[in-house]
GUMARLO-389534 format. One record per residue (C-alpha): residue number from 0; x, y, z. Coordinates in pm, whole numbers, plus 32768, in hexadecimal, padded with zeros to 4 digits. Each point is the difference from the previous one (the first is absolute). Example, Ala and Ser with C-alpha at 12.3 -4.5 7.8 and 13.67 -1.06 7.14 Angstrom:
PT   i east north   up
PT   0 84CE  7E3E 830C
PT   1 8089  8158 7FBE
***
This chain:
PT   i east north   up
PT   0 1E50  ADD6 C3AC
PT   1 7FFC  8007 8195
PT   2 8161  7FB7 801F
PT   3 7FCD  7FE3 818C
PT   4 7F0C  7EAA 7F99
PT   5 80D8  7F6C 7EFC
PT   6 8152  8068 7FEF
PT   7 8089  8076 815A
PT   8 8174  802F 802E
PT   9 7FC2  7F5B 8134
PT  10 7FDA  7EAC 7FBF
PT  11 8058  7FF3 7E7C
PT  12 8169  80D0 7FCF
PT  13 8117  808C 80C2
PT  14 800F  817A 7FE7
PT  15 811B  808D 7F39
PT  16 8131  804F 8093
PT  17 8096  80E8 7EE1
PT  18 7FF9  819A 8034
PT  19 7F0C  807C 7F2E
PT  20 8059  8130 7F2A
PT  21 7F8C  816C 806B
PT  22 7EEC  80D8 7FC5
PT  23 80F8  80AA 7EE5
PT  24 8009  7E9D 7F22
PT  25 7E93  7F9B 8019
PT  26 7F99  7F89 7EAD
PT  27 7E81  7FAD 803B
PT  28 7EF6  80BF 8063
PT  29 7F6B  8041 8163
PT  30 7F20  7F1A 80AA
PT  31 7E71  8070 8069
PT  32 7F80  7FF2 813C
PT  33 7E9E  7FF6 7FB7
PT  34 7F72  80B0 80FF
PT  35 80C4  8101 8008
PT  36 7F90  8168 7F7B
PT  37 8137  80D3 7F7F
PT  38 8145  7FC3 80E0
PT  39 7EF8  7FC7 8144
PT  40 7F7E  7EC4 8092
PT  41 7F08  801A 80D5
PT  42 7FF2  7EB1 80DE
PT  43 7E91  8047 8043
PT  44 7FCD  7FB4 7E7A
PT  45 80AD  7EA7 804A
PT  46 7ECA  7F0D 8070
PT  47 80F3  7E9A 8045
PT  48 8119  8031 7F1E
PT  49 807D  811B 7F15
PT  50 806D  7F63 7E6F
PT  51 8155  8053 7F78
PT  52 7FF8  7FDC 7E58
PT  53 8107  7FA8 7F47
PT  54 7F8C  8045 7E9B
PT  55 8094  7F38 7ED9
PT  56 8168  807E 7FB8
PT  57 80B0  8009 7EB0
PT  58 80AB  7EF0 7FE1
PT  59 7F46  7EF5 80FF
PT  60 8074  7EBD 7FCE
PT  61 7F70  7E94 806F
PT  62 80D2  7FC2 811A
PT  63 805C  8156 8082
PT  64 7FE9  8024 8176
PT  65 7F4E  8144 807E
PT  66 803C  807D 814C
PT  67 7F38  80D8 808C
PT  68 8086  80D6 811E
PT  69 7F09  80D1 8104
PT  70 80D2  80CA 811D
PT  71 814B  7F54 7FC0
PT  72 809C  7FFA 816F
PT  73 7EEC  8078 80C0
PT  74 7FD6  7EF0 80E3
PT  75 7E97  7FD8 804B
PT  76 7F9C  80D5 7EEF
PT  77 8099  7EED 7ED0
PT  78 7F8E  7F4E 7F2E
PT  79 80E7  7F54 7EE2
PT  80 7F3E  7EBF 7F0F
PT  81 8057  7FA6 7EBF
PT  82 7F3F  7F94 7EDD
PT  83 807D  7EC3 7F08
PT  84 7F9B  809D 7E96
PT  85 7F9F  7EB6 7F3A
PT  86 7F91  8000 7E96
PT  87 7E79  8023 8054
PT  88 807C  814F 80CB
PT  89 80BE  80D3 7ED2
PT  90 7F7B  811E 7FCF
PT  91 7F1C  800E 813B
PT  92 7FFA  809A 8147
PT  93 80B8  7FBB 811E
PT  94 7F7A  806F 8158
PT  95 8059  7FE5 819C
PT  96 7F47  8045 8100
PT  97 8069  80AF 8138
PT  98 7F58  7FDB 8120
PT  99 7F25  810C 809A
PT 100 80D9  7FEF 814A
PT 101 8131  8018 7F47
PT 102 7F6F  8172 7F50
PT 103 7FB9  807C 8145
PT 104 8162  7FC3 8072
PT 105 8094  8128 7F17
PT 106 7EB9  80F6 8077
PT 107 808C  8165 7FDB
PT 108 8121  7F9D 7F6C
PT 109 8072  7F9B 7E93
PT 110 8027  7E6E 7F7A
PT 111 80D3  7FAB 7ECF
PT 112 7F72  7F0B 7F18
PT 113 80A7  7F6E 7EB3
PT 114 8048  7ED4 7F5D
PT 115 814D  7F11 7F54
PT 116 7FEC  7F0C 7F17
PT 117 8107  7EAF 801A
PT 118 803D  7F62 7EB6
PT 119 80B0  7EBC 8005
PT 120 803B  8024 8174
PT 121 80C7  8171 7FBD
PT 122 7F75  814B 803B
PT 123 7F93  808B 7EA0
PT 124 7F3A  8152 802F
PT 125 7F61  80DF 812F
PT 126 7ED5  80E4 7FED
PT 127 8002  8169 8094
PT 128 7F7F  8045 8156
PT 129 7EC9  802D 8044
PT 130 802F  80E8 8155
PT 131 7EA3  802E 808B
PT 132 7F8C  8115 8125
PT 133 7F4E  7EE8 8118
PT 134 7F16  80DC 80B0
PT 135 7E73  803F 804B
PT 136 7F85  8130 7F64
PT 137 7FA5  8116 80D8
PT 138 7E6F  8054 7FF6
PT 139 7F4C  8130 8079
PT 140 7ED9  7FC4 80D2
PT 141 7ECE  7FA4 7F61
PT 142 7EEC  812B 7F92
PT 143 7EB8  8026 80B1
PT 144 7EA2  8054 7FA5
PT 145 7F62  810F 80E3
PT 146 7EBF  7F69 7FDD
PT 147 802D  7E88 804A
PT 148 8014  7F59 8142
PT 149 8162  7F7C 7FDD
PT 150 7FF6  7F04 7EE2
PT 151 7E61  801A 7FF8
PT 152 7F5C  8103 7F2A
PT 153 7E85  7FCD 8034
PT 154 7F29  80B3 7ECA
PT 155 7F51  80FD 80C8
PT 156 8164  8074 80A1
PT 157 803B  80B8 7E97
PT 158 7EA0  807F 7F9C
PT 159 8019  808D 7EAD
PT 160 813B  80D1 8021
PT 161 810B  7EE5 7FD5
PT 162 8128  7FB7 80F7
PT 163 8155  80C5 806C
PT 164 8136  7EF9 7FED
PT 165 8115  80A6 80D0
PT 166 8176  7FC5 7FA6
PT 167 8068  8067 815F
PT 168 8136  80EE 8042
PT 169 8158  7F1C 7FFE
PT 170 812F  8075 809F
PT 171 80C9  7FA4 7EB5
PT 172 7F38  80F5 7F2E
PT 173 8090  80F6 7F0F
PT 174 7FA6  8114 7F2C
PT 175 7FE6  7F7F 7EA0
PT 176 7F98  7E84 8060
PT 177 7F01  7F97 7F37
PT 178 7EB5  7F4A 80AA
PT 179 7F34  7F15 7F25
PT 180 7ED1  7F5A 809D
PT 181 7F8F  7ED0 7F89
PT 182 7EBD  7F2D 8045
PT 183 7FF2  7EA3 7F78
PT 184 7F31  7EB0 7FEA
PT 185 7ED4  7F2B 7F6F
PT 186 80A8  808A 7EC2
PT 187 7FC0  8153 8022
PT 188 8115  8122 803E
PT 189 7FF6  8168 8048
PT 190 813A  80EF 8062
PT 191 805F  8173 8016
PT 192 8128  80B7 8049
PT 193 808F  8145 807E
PT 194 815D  80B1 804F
PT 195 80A4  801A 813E
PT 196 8009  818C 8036
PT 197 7FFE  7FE0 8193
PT 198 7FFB  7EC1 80CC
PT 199 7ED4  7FE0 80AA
PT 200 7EAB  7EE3 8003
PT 201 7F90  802F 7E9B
PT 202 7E6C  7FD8 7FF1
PT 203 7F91  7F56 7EAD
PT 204 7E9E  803A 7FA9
PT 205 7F50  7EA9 7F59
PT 206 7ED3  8037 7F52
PT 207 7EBB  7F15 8078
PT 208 7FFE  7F68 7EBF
PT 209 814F  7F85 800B
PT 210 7FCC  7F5B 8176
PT 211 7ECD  7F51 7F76
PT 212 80E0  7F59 7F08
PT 213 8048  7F2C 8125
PT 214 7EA3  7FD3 80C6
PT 215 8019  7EC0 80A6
PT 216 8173  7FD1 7FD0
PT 217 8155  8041 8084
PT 218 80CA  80F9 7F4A
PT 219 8195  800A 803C
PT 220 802E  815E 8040
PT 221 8188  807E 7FCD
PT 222 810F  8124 7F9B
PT 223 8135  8028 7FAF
PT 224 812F  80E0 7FF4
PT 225 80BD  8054 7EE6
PT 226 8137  80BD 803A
PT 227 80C4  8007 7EAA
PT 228 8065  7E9B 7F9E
PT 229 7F9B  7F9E 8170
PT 230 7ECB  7F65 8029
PT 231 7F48  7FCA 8182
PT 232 7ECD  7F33 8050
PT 233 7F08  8006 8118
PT 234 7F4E  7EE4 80BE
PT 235 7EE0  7FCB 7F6C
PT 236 7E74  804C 8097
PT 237 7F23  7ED8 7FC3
PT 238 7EC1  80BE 8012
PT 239 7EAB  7F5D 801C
PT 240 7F08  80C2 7F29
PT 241 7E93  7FD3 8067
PT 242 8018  7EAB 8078
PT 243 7EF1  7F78 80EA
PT 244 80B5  7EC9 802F
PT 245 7F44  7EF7 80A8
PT 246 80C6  7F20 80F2
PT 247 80CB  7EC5 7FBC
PT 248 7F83  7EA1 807C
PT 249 8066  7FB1 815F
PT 250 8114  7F0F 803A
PT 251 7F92  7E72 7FFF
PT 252 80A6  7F45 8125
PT 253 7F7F  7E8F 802D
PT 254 806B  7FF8 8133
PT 255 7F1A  8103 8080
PT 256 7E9C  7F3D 806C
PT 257 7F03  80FB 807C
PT 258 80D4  811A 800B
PT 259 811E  7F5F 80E2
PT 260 8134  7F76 7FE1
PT 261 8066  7EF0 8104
PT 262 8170  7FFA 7FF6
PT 263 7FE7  7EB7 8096
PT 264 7FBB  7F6C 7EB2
PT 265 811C  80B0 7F63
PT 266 8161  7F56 7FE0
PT 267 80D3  8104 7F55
PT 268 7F48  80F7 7EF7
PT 269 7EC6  80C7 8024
PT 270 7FC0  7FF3 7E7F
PT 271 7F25  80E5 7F1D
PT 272 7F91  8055 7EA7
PT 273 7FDE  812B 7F3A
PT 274 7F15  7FD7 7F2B
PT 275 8038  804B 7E79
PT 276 7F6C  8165 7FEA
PT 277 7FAB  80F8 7EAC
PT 278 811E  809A 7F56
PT 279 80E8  7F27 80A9
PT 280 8146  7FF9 7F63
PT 281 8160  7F8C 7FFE
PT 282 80D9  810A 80C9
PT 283 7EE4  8042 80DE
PT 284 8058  7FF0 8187
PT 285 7F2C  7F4F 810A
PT 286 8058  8086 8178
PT 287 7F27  7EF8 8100
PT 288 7FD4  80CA 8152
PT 289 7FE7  7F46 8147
PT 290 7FAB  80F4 80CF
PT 291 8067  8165 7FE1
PT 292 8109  7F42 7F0C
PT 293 8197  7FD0 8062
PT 294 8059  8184 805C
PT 295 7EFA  8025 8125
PT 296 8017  7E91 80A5
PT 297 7F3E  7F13 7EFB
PT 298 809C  7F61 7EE5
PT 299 7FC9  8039 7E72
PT 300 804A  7EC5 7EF1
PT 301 806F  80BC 7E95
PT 302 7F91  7F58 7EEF
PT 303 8079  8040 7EB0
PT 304 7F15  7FD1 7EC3
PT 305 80D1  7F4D 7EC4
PT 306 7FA9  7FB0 7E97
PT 307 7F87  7E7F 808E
PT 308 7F37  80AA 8120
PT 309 7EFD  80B9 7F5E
PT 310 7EBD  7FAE 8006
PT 311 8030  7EF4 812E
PT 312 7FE6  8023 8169
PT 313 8131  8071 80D6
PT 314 8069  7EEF 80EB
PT 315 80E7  805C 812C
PT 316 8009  8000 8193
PT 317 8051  8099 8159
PT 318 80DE  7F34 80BC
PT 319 7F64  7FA1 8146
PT 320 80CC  806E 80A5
PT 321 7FBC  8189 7F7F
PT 322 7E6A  7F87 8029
PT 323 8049  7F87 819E
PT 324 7FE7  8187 8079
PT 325 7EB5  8037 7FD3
PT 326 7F76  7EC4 8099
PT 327 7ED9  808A 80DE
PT 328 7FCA  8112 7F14
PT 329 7F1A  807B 7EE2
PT 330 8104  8034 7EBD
PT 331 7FD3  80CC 7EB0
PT 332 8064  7F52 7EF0
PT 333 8009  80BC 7EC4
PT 334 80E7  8035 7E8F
PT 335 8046  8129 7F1A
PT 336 8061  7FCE 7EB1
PT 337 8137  8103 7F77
PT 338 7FF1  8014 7E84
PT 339 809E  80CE 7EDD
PT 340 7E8E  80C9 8018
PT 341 7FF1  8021 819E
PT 342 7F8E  7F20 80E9
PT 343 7ED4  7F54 8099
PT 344 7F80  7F95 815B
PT 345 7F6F  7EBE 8051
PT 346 7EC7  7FC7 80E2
PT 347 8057  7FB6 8173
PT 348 800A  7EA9 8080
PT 349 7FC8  7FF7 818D
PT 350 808C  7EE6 8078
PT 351 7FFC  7F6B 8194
PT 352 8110  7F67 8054
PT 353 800B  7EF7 80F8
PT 354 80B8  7ED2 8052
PT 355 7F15  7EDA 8072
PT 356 8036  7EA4 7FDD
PT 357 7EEA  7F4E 7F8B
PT 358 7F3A  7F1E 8092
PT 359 7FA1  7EC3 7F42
PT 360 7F45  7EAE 8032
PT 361 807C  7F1A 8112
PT 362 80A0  7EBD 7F7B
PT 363 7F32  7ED5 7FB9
PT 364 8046  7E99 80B2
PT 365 7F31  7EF6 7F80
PT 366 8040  7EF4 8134
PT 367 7F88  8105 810C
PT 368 7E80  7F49 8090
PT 369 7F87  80FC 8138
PT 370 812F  80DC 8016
PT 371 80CA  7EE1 800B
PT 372 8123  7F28 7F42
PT 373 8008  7E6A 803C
PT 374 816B  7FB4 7FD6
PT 375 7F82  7EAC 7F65
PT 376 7F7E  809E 7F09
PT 377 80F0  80B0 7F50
PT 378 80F7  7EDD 8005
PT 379 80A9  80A0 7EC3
PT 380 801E  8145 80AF
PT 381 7EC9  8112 7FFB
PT 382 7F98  810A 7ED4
PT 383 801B  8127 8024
PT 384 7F6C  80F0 7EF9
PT 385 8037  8153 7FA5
PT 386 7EDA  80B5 7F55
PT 387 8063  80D3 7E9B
PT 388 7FD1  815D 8039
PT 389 7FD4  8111 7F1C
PT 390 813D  80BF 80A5
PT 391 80DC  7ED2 7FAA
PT 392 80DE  8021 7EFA
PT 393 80D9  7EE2 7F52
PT 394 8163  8001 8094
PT 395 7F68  8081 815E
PT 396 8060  7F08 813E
PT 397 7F16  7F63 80C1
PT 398 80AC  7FBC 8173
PT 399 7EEF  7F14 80D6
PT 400 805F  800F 8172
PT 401 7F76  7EC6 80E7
PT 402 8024  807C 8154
PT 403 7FDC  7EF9 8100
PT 404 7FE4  8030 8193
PT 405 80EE  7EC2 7FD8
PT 406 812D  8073 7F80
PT 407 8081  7EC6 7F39
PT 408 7EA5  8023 7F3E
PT 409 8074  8158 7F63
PT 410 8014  7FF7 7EA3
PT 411 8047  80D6 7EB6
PT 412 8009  800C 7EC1
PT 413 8008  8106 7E9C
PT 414 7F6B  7FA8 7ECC
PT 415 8019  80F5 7EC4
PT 416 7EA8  8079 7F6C
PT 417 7FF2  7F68 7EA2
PT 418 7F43  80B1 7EB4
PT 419 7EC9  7F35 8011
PT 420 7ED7  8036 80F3
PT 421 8022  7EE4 80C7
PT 422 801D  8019 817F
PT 423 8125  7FA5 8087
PT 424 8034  7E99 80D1
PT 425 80F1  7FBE 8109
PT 426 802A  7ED2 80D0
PT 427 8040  7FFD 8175
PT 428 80E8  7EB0 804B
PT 429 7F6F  7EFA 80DE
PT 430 8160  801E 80DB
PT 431 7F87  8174 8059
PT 432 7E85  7F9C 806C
PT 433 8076  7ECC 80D4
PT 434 80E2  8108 80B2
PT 435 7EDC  80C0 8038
PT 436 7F05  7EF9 808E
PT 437 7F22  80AB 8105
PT 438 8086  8188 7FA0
PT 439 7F3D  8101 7F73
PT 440 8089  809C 7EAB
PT 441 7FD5  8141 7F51
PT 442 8018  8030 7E61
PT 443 8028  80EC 7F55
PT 444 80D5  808D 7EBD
PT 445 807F  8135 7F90
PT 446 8029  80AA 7E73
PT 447 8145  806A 7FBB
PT 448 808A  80B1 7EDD
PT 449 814F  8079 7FED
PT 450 8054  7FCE 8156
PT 451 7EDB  80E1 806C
PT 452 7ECA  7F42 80A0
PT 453 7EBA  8091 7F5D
PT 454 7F05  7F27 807E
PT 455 7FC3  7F2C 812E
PT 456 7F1C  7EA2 8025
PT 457 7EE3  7FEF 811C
PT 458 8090  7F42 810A
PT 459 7F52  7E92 8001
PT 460 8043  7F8A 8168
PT 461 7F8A  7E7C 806E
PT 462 807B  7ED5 80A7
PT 463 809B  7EBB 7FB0
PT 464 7F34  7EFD 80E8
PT 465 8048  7E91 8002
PT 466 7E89  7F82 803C
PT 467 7FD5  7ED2 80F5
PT 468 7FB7  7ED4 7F80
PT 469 7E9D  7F6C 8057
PT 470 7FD5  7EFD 8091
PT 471 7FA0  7E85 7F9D
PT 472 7ED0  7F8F 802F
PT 473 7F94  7E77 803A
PT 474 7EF1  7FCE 7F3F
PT 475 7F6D  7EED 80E5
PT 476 8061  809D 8127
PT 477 7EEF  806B 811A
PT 478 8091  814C 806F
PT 479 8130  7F92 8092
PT 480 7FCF  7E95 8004
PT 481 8033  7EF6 7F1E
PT 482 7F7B  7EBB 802B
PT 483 80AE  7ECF 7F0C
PT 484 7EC5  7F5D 7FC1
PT 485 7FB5  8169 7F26
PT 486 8103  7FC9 7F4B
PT 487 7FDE  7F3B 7E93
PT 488 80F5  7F39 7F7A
PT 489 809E  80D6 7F24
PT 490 808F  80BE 8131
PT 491 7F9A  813C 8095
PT 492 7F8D  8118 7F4B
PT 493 80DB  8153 801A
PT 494 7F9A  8148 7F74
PT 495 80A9  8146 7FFB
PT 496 7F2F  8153 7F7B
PT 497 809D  80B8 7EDA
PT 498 806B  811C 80EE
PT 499 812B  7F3A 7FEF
PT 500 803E  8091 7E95
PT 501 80A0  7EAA 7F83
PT 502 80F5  8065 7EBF
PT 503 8055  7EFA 7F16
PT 504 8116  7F29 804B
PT 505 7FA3  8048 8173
PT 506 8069  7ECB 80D5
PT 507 7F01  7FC2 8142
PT 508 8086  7EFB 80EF
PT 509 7EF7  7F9D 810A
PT 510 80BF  7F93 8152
PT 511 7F30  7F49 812C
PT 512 80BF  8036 816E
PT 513 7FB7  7F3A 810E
PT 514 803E  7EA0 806F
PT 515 7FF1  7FAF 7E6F
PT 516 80D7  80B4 7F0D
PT 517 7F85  8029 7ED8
PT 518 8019  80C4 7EBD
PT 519 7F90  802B 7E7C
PT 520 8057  80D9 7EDE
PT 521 7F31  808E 7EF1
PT 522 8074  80CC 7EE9
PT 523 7F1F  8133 7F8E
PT 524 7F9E  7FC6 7E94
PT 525 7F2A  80F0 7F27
PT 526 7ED6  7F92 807A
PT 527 806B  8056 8164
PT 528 803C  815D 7FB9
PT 529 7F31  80FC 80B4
PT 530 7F0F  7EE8 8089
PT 531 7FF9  7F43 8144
PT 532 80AB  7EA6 7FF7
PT 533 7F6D  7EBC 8088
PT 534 8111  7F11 8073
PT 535 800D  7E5E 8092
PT 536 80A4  7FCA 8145
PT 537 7FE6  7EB3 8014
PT 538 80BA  7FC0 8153
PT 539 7EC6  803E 80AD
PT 540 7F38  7E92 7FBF
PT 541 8102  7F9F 80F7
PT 542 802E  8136 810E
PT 543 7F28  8009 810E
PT 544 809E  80CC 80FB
PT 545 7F75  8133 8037
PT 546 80FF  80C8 8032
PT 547 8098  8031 7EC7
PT 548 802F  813C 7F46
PT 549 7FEC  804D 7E7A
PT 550 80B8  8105 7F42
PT 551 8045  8074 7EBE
PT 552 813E  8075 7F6C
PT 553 804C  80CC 7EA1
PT 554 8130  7FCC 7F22
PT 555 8027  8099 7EFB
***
C-alpha cells in the first residue's frame, strides 16, 4: 500500500514519543529500498519518488502500527509515515515513498532507513538498518567509432572492412582492468573484451557483418571496467547505423496565415503542434526552437512524450512575449526529437513576424439617408452594427467609439462577442444625437482581446442634420394670394409634402398669424406615415385680410 495516500502520520496519528531500541536489539529484518543496487542509491534511478518495502514480518498482527523511518533527523532529507496494518493487510507489503527531492538531499553521503512496529500503542520490535551509500555513479566517457560522423554512421563510411570502436585512454586506468565492449539493441547484442596491460585508446575491430546487424537502426554502443569486485560504466554512444532518415513534419501553428504571424492578433501564447510522428514513444523528448533556440537569443518549449501522449499531436506555446523580438523579421521555426535510439530534426517553418492591426469593415447605421442622420428618426436612439468577422473570437470586446465635433454628443460603449455568428448591435441614445444636432461624427470600433487591440473598424464619418420643415401650401391659393370666394365650405385646404417625414403619433398644429389667430391640431395616424397630409382650416370662410400669415408647427 502507498502509505503517503492512505495512511500518513500527518493527518491520521501522532508520532511516537518512546526511544526506540538500538541497532544491537533489532528483531526484524531490514527494509528495501527498491531502487537501490547493493548499499548504493543512485538518485538518477529515482524518476518522482523512490519505494521503501516493508515485507511481511513474523508475527504481523491486525492492528500493528508500522513506522517507517527514511533519514531520521536529517531535516530536509526526512521522511517518517506510518502504515495502519488492518486484517485485509496481514501478510502483505507495506511500502513509503520518498520523494525524489528528498534522495537528492543525502547525494554523496549515506541515509539510514529502517522500520518499528507499535502494538497496542507500545513499541514491540525494530528492524535493522538499512544504511545506504547516496551518490551518482561515476561514468567514463562514452566510446567512439572512427568511422561515423559523431552519432551517424552512413553505409559507405565502412565499406566491407567493418568499423574500429575506440575505448579512449582514461586517466583512472590501470594495469590489470578489464575492458568489455558491448553493443546492444533491436534485440541483438555483440561484445568483446581484453586486459588492461598499458593504459592507452584501445582500437576494437567490428566485423561488417556485425554493423549490418543494425542497418537502419541505432545501436547503444558501451564498456565497462572491471577492477576486482568493482565494476565502472561508460556513457553510452547512440549510434545511427545506415539511416537515411527523412525529415519530420514541420510544426502546425494556426496562427500563422500565409507565412506570417501578426502579433496583433495574439493575446498571450503563440501556440503550436507537433504532430504525432513514426516510432513515437513515451520517454521521447520534443525541443521546439524559436529561433536559434534559448542559448543563442531565441527561445525552445520542451515537450515531454508520456504513456497518454503517444500517437497524438503535441500541443504547447511561446509566450508572446519570447515571440515580440523578432517582429520585422523572417524566423526559423523548427523541432528535434531526442529518443532512447538518437534523435530527429524537424522541417523548418519560416515564419514573418509582424504586428499589424487589422483592418475590418466600417460599422453599419441603418438611419444614415445621404451621409446623414435625422435626429427624428431615431427617436429610440440610432443602430449601430458591428459586422462578424472571421478574426473575432467569442469572449473578444467590441469597444464602438462615437466621436462627435460636439462634445456632449460623444458616446461609448463595449459589448462582448458571443458564440454564434450574429453581428453585433449597439444602440446610440437619443440624449447623445440631440447633443449633437448640426455636428459631424466619426464611428468606428476596435477588437480587443486580452487587453491587446487586434483589429480596428473603418471610420464611418456623417452628420446629424435636423431637415427644415416645408412649407404649407394653400391649395386654393393663387401664388401668394387667396381670395375667400376660392374657398369651399369645408374650410381651406392645407397640404404639407412628405419631406416632412410624419412618424406616428406625430402631432401637427396649424397656427394662422395676423389680425386673426387661429390654430388646429391633427394627430399623425398610420395612414399619415411617410405621405403628405391634407388638412381643413376652416377660419378662412371668414378672413379676408390679406395680410395674414400661415404656419405649421410639429409636436411630437
Amino acid at each position: 500500500m502507498k502509505t503517503h495516500d492512505n495512511l500518513s502520520t500527518r493527518v491520521y496519528s501522532p508520532r511516537p514519543h518512546d526511544t526506540l531500541p538500538s541497532y544491537t536489539t533489532a528483531e526484524l529484518p531490514r527494509p528495501i529500498v527498491e531502487e537501490a543496487v547493493g548499499d548504493t542509491l543512485n538518485p538518477d534511478d529515482v524518476d518522482d519518488f523512490a519505494a521503501v518495502t516493508v515485507m511481511p514480518y513474523a508475527g504481523m498482527t491486525s492492528g500493528d502500527m508500522v513506522w517507517i523511518y527514511f533519514g531520521q533527523g536529517s531535516g530536509g532529507g526526512e521522511e517518517i509515515d506510518a502504515a495502519l496494518i488492518s486484517a485485509n493487510l496481514v501478510g502483505r507489503p507495506v511500502q513509503m515513498y520518498v520523494p525524489k527531492e528528498k534522495v537528492s538531499f543525502f547525494d554523496m553521503t549515506t541515509v539510514t532507513v529502517y522500520y518499528a512496529v507499535h502494538r497496542g500503542g507500545v513499541l514491540w520490535a525494530r528492524s535493522e538498518d538499512r544504511v545506504l551509500n547516496v551518490m551518482k555513479p561515476t561514468r567514463w566517457p562514452a566510446p567512439y567509432v572512427e568511422e561515423a560522423d559523431g552519432d551517424d554512421l552512413p553505409e559507405d563510411a565502412y565499406g566491407v572492412r567493418g568499423v574500429r570502436t575506440v575505448v579512449p585512454q582514461h586517466a583512472d586506468m590501470q594495469v590489470g582492468d578489464v575492458i568489455r565492449l558491448f553493443w546492444e539493441g533491436g534485440g541483438n547484442h555483440y561484445e568483446d573484451s581484453i586486459p588492461i596491460l598499458k593504459p592507452m585508446d584501445f582500437r576494437f575491430g567490428v566485423q561488417k557483418e556485425t554493423v549490418d546487424l543494425w542497418i537502419g537502426q541505432t545501436v547503444q554502443i558501451f564498456y565497462t571496467i572491471t577492477r576486482g569486485a568493482t565494476l565502472i560504466h561508460s556513457d553510452v554512444l547512440n549510434l545511427r547505423v545506415a539511416i537515411t532518415e527523412t525529415l519530420l513534419p514541420a510544426l502546425v501553428m494556426d496562427q500563422v496565415v500565409y507565412g506570417k504571424l501578426n502579433l496583433a492578433e495574439v493575446a498571450d501564447f503563440v501556440d503550436f503542434r507537433v504532430l504525432s510522428y513514426e516510432g513515437m514513444r513515451e520517454g521521447d523528448v520534443a525541443f521546439v526552437d524559436l529561433g536559434p533556440g534559448a542559448d543563442h537569443g531565441g527561445a525552445t518549449v520542451t515537450i515531454q512524450v508520456t504513456q497518454n501522449s503517444v500517437g497524438v499531436p503535441l500541443e504547447a506555446a511561446f509566450a508572446r512575449l519570447q515571440v515580440t523580438p523578432f517582429v520585422g523579421q523572417t524566423v526559423e521555426m523548427k523541432y528535434r526529437i531526442e529518443s532512447a535510439t538518437g534523435h530527429r530534426e524537424s522541417e523548418v517553418l519560416m515564419v514573418e513576424v509582424i504586428e499589424a492591426v487589422a483592418t475590418l469593415d466600417p460599422p453599419n447605421i441603418p438611419a444614415l439617408s445621404n451621409g446623414e442622420l435625422d435626429p427624428r428618426q431615431v427617436l429610440g436612439g440610432a443602430q449601430v452594427i458591428v459586422p462578424l468577422a472571421s478574426l473575432m473570437q467569442q469572449g473578444d470586446r467590441i469597444v464602438l467609439t462615437w466621436d462627435c465635433t460636439k462634445d456632449a454628443g460623444d458616446h461609448t460603449d463595449t459589448k462582448i462577442v458571443g458564440g454564434g455568428t450574429g453581428d453585433i448591435w449597439f444602440t446610440v441614445p437619443y440624449d447623445a444625437i440631440s447633443k449633437g444636432i448640426d455636428g459631424t461624427v466619426v464611428a468606428t470600433y476596435e477588437l480587443v482581446r486580452s487587453a491587446v487591440v487586434i483589429g480596428t473598424g473603418s471610420a464611418m464619418a456623417f452628420s446629424i442634420r435636423r431637415p427644415e420643415l416645408p412649407a404649407v401650401v394653400l391649395v386654393e391659393a393663387d401664388g401668394g394670394n387667396l381670395d375667400p370666394d376660392d374657398v369651399p365650405a369645408q374650410g381651406a385646404s392645407v397640404e404639407i409634402a412628405s419631406t416632412a417625414q410624419f412618424a406616428l403619433g406625430d402631432v401637427v398644429t396649424l397656427l394662422w398669424q395676423g389680425t386673426t389667430e387661429y390654430e388646429t391640431s391633427h394627430t399623425i395616424a398610420a395612414p399619415d406615415v411617410e405621405n403628405s397630409l391634407l388638412m381643413k382650416a376652416e377660419i378662412f370662410k371668414l378672413v379676408v385680410a390679406s395680410t395674414n400669415k400661415f404656419q405649421a408647427a410639429f409636436l411630437s
